[in-house]
NUDO-145945 format. One record per residue (C-alpha): residue in one letter; z, y, x. Coordinates in nm, 2 decimals, always signed. Example, Ala and Ser with C-alpha at 12.3 -4.5 7.8 and 13.67 -1.06 7.14 Angstrom:
BEGIN
vexmar|up|north|east
a|+0.78|-0.45|+1.23
s|+0.71|-0.11|+1.37
***
This chain:
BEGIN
vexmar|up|north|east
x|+2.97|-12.71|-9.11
x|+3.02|-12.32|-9.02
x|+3.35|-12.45|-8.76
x|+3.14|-12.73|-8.60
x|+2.83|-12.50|-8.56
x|+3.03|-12.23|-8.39
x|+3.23|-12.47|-8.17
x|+2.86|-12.63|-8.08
x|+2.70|-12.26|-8.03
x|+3.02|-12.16|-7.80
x|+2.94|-12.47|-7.61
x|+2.62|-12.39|-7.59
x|+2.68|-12.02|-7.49
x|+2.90|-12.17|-7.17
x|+2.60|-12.43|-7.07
x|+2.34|-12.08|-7.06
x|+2.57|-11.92|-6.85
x|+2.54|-12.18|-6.64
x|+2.15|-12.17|-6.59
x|+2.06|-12.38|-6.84
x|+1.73|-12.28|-6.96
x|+1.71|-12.47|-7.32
x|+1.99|-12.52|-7.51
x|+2.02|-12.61|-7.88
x|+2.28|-12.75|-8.15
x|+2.18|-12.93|-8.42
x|+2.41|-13.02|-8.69
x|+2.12|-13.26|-8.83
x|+2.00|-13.60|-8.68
x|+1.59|-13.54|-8.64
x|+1.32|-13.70|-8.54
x|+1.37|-13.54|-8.17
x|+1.71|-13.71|-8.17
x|+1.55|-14.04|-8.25
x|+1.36|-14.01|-7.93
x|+1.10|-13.79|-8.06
x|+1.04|-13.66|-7.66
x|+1.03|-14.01|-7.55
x|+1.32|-14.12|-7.23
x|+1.32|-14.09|-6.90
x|+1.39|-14.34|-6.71
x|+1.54|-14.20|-6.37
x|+1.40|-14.41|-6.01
x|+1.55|-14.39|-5.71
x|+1.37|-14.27|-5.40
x|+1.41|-14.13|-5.09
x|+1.35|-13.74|-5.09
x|+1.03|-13.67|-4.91
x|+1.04|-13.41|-4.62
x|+0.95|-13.08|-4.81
x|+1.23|-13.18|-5.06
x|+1.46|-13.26|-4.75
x|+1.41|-12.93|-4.61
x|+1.48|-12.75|-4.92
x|+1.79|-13.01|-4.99
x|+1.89|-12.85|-4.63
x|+1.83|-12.47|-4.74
x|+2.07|-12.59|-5.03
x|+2.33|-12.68|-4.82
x|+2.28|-13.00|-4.92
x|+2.22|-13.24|-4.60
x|+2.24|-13.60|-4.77
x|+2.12|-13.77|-5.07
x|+2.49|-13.84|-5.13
x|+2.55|-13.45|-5.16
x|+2.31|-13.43|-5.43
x|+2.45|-13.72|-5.61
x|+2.79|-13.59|-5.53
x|+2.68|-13.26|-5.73
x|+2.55|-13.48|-6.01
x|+2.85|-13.63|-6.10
x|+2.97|-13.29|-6.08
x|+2.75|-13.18|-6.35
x|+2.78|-13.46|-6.58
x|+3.13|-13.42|-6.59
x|+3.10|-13.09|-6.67
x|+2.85|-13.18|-6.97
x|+3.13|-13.48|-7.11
x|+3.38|-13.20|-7.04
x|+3.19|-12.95|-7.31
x|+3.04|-13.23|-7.51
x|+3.38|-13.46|-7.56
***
């Protein structure tokens, strides 16, 4: 268990460098894992204009940009998580 926890934390550590805000591991299968902060569900919607113009400050001119960056991201997650 000592192995997997400090292959998880070192995970972990890379994912706060990052910006990540709230990271934990957790060896154990809870409550929280079960759901315990309910889903969400994501919805797909055009960006209204005060979230255009600060997709624009971003360098980010399309809604394909950002999506772009999301696969980026989630990559990166599988990367660290597979």
């Amino acid at each position: 268990m000592k192995l997997a926890s400090e292959r998880l934390e070192a995970v972990a550590d890379e994912l706060r460098m990052h910006g990540w805000k709230w990271v934990e591991i957790s060896l154990d299968y809870t409550f929280i894992h079960m759901g315990g902060f309910g889903r969400i569900h994501a919805v797909r919607r055009d960006p209204t204009e005060a979230e255009q113009a600060e997709l624009s400050a971003l360098g980010l001119e399309e809604m394909e940009d950002l999506e772009r960056l999301a696969r980026r991201i989630g990559q990166k997650i599988r990367k660290y998580s597979g």
